[in-house]
N, C-alpha and C positions, 0 to 999 in steps of 0.2 A: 591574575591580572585582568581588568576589566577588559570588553567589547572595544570601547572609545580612551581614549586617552583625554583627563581630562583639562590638560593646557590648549589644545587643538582647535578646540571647538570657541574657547574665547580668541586668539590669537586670530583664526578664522573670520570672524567677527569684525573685529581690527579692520584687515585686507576690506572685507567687504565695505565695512563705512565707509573707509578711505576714498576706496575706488569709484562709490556712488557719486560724491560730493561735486563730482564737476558735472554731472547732469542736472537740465533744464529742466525736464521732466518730472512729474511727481509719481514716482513708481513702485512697487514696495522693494521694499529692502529683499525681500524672500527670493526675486528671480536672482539674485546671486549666491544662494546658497549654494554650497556644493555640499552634500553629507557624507558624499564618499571619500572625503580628505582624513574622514576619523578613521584611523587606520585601526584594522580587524585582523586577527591571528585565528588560525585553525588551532584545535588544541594542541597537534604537536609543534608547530612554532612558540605557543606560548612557553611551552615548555621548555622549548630554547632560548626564549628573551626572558624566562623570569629568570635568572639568575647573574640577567647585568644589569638588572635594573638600578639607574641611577649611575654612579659612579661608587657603587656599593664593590665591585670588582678590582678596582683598585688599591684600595688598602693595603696596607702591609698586612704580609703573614697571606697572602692571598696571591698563591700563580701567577703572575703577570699576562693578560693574553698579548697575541702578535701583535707585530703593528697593523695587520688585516684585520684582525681581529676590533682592535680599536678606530681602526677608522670609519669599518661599521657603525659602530655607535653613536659614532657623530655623523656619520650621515643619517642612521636612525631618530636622531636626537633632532636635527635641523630639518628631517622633509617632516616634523611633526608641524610644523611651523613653517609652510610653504609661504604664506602671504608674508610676514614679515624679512623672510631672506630676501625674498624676491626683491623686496622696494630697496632694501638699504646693503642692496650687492654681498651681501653675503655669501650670498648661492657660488658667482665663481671664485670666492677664497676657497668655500670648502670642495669641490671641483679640482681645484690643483693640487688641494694635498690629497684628496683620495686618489688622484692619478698615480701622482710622487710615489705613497706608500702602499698602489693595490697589490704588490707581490713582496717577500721578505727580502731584505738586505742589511746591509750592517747597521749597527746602531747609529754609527756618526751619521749616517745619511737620513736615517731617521731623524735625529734632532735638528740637521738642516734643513728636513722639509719642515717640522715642528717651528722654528726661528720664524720661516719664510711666511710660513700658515698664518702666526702669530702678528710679525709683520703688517700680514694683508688685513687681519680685523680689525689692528688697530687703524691703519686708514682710514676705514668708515666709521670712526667713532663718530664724529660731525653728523652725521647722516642716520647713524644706528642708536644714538646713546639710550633713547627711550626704548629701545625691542628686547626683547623675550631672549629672541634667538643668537642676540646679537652677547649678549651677555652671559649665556648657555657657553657659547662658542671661549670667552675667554676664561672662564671656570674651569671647561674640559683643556684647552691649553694647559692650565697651569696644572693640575694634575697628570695631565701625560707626562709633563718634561719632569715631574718630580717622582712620578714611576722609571722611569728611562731614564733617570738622574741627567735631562740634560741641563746646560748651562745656557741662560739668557743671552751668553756675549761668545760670540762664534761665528761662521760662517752662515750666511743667509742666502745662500743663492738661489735663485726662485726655483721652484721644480719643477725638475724635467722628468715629464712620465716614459715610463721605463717600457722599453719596444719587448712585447713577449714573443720569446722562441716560435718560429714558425709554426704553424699544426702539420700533421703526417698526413704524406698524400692520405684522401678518400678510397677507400678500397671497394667500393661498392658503387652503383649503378648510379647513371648520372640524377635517376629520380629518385635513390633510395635514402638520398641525406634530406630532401624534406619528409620522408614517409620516417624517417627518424627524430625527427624534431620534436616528437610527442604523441600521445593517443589520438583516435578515432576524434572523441572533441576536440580535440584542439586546433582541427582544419572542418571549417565551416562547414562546406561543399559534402565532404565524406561524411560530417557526422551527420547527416542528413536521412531519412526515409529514401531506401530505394524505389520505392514507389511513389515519393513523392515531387512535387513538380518542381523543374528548376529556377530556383530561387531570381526574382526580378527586383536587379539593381537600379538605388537612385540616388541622383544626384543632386550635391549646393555646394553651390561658390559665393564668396567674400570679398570682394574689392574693390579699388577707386574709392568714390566720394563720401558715403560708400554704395554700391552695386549690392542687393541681392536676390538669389536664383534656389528658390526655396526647393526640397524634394518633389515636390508638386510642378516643378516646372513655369513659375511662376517670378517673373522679372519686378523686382522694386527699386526706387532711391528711394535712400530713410537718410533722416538725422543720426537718430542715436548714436548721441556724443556722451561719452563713458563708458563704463562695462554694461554687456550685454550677453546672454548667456545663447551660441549660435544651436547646440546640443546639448541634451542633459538627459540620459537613459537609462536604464540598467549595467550596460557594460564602458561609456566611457561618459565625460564630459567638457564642450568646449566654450570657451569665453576671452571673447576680446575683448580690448580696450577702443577705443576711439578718439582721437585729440581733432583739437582741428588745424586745420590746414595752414590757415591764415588767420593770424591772431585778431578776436572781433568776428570772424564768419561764422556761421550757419555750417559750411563745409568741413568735410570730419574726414580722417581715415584711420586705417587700423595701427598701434603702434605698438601695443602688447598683444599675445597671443598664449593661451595654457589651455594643453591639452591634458587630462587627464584618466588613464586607464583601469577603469578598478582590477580586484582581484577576481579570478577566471578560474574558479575548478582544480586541474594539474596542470594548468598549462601555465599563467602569467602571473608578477606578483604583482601588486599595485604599482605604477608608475607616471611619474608628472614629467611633463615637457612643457619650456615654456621659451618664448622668443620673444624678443623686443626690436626694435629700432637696431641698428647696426650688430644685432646678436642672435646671430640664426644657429644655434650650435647643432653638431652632428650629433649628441647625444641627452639620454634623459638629463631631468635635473639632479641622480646620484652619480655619474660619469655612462652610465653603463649604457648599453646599445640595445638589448634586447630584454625581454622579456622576465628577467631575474633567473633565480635556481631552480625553479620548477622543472618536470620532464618536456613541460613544452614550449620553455622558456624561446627559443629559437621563432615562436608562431609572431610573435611582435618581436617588430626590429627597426631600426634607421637607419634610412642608406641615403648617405649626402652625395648627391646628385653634381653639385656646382658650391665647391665650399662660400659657405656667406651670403649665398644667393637661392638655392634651390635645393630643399631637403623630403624627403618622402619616408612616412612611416608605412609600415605594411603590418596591419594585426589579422593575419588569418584564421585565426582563433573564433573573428566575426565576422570576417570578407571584409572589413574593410581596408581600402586604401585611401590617404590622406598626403594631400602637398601642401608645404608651406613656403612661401616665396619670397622677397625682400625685393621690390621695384620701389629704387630710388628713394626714399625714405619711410616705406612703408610695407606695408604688410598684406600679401593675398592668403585665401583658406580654399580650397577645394575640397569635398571628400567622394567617394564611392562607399555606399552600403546598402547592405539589404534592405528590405522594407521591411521585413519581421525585424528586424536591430530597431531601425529608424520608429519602429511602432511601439519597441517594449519599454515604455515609460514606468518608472515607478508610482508616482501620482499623480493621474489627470488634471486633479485640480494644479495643480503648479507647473502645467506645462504652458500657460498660455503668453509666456515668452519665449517660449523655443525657436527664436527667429527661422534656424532653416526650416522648421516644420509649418509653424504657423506664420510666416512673417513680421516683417515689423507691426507693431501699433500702428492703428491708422492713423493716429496726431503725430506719427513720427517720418512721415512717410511726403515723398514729395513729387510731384506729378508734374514731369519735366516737357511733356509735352506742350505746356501754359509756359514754361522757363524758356523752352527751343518758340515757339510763338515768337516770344517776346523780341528774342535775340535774332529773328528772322527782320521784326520790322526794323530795330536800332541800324543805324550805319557807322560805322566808323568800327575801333575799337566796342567791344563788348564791355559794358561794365556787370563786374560779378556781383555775390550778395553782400557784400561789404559796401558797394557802391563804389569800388576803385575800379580802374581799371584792367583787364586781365592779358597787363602784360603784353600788348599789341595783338592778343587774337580777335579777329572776328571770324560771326559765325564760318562765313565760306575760309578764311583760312583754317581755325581749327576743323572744318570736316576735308580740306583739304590734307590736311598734316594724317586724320586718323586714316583717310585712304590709302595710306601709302601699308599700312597692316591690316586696316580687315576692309577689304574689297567690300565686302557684301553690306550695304546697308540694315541691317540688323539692329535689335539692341543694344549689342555689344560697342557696334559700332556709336550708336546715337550716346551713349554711355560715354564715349571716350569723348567724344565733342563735348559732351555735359560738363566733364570732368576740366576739360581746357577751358572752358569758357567760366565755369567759376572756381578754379583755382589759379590759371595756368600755369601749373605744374607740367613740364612737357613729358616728364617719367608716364603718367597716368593712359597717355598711348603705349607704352608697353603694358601698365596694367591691364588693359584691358583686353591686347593681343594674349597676353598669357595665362586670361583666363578663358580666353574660347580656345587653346589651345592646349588648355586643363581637359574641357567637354568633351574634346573629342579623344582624349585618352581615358576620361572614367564614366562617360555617359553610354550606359548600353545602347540606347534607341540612335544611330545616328541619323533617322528621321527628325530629330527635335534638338539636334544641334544647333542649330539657328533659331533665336525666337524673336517672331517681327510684333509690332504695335497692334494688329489685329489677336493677335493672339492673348498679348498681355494682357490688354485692355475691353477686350472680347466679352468678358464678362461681366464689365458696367455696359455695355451696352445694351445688355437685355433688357435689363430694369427700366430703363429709358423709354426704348419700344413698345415694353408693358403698360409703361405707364403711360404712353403717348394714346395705346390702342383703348385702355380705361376714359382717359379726358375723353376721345370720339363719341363712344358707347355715352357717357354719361350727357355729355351735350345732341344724342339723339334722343334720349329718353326724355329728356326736358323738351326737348318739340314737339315730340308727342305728348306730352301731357298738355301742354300749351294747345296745341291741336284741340283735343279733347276736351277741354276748357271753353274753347270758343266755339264748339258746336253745341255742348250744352246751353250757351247761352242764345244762340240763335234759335 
């Protein structure tokens, strides 16, 4: 069986025009590539996927596998085609049946989670009729039920995933179940040179209008309305959506989010997460929580924090830690990583949209200190970029409102007045509470917790200076030449 699967890479393609089309921008199509979606087998996995290939396993005269067995396959089948589930809800049909059928049980229950599955696809036919996956999905229905001989007309009750047997106490040391999780690779820190230095973590966050806080340390407001790719490296990669706020504005914020993990050595298998607008789930997009069947499957995991609200992945495997958030209709990103992670880029040349690395484009970028100017001088109500009004804030009450959460006049701070004054969305004061509130749980340095306007902007200011101190020099030069001019002629 080949490296790539060759449905993926078109269907791929798909997702990406799609999700370009509502940017203003003209950018290339490349920064939303992902190549690690083409999904790659070590030789002994292939070894195990070639002999289901297709729906070649089911035939008569041919074993029947379990119902685990098959519901693998269709979730192998659908995360080949991550973009198209995603748009036309696929994803959480197949989600409930992999729940329903992850451990054996009798048949009849099997064909009512099949009914229910069946059911659910057909819902989205409105939505799905043109996709891949969506069509995939009712092919492998109809061949299951007529393996398992069920019947179309019967019992549909939705499924309910089945609670497993508790696990046996730990018999070992309270440190010794992560020192079991997997080998030496598969915890960062360990698999490290003893002699070498300890590794310096950094930090970006994603939020509000939108807010970005690049590893570098470096505070922007950008546009970028559509997908935008925030990481893209050897071992994972991230990519938002951005809509906007107020239909007609300039104002944007996150509304999709997909994370995804490649494959890791023995520790992790390839895995996607992905989050929307009122859908923050606790696990990947095949059900599963950790890592897959590897020995160090356990190194990545999801542990839901605040169901629907606040989820946190952990991949030890790279040190990193990742929060994803859900304030009020939208979507925060934090992460903690290395800087050797944060640096191991596959192509230079295509990294120069890695927003947390390199920041936004400068034509996408919006410098709110001319926006706070403006809305210093206005009285009354603040009107935002739409030219409506925002909702009765002005400027002293919305930095009245963000006071009451971040005390310290900061970015963070002038960030949330930004936010209230051109959306007034009053959610985006908590956004912005909980993303300084991210910093100071994944920022090593808490000297640089806080970052003010001198700092951010610190560095246009050079050039300024430079060039103030060049016009001097050049307007002395010309006097003396002037000088010199007129004593020659005396």
């Amino acid at each position: 069986m080949p490296c790539r699967s060759a449905a993926a890479p078109d269907a791929l393609e798909m997702q990406q025009t799609e999700e370009v089309t509502g940017q203003t921008m003209p950018t290339p199509v490349r920064l939303l590539r992902f190549p690690l979606v083409q999904t790659c087998y070590s030789p002994r996995e292939r070894r195990e996927v070639r002999p289901r290939a297709g729906w070649t396993v089911m035939g008569k005269g041919v074993a029947g596998p379990s119902a685990l067995e098959v519901g693998k396959i269709l979730v192998l089948f659908l995360c080949l085609f991550p973009s198209v589930s995603l748009q036309c809800k696929i994803l959480k049909c197949n989600s409930e049946f992999w729940a329903s059928t992850s451990s054996s049980g009798p048949e009849e229950e099997f064909c009512t989670a099949l009914r229910a599955y069946n059911n659910c696809v057909r819902r989205t036919a409105r939505t799905c009729r043109g996709d891949l996956a969506y069509h995939s999905a009712q092919h492998g229905i109809e061949d299951l039920m007529s393996q398992h001989n069920c019947s179309k007309e019967g019992p549909t009750n939705q499924p309910r995933a089945r609670t497993p047997a508790p696990p046996p106490p730990p018999q070992l040391q309270p440190d010794s179940q992560e020192r079991s999780d997997g080998p030496e690779q598969c915890h960062y820190e360990r698999s490290l040179s003893r002699h070498s230095l300890p590794p310096n973590y950094t930090h970006c966050g994603f939020f509000g209008d939108p807010h970005l806080r690049t590893f570098s340390d470096d505070f922007q407001t950008c546009k970028v309305e559509g997908a935008w790719p925030l990481i893209h490296n050897k071992y994972l990669s991230v990519q938002v959506t951005n809509t906007p706020v107020v239909p007609g504005s300039s104002a944007t914020a996150t509304s999709k989010l997909t994370i995804i993990f490649k494959n890791f050595q023995e520790c992790v298998d390839q895995k996607m997460y992905h989050a929307e607008t009122d859908e923050l789930p606790a696990a990947f997009a095949d059900g599963s929580k950790n890592g897959g069947d590897r020995h160090g499957a356990n190194t990545l995991r999801i542990v839901d924090k605040v169901p629907g609200q606040h989820v946190e992945i952990h991949a030890r495997y790279i040190g990193t830690t990742i929060v994803v958030r859900q304030v009020g209709r939208y979507l925060t990103f934090a992460v903690r990583m290395p800087e050797e992670v944060v640096n191991s880029v596959e192509d230079r040349d295509n990294q120069d949209l890695y927003l947390c690395l390199h920041g936004c484009p400068a034509n996408q970028r919006i410098d709110f200190r001319k926006f706070r100017d403006r809305a210093v001088e206005d009285h009354g109500p603040f009107k935002s970029r739409t030219g409506s009004q925002s909702h009765g804030f002005t400027y002293q009450a919305a930095m009245a409102k963000c006071k009451e959460r971040l005390p310290v006049e900061d970015l963070y701070f002038q960030s949330c007045v930004f936010d209230l004054l051109s959306s007034g969305d009053i959610n985006f004061t908590m956004a912005a509470y909980y993303a300084f509130e991210d910093v100071k749980m994944l920022h090593s340095n808490k000297d640089k917790y806080h970052i003010f306007e001198k700092d951010a902007f610190g560095s246009n200011a050079a050039p300024r200076g430079s060039d103030m101190f060049s016009l001097v020099l050049l307007n002395c030069l010309a006097m003396l030449l002037w000088i010199e001019c007129c004593w020659v002629h005396l």
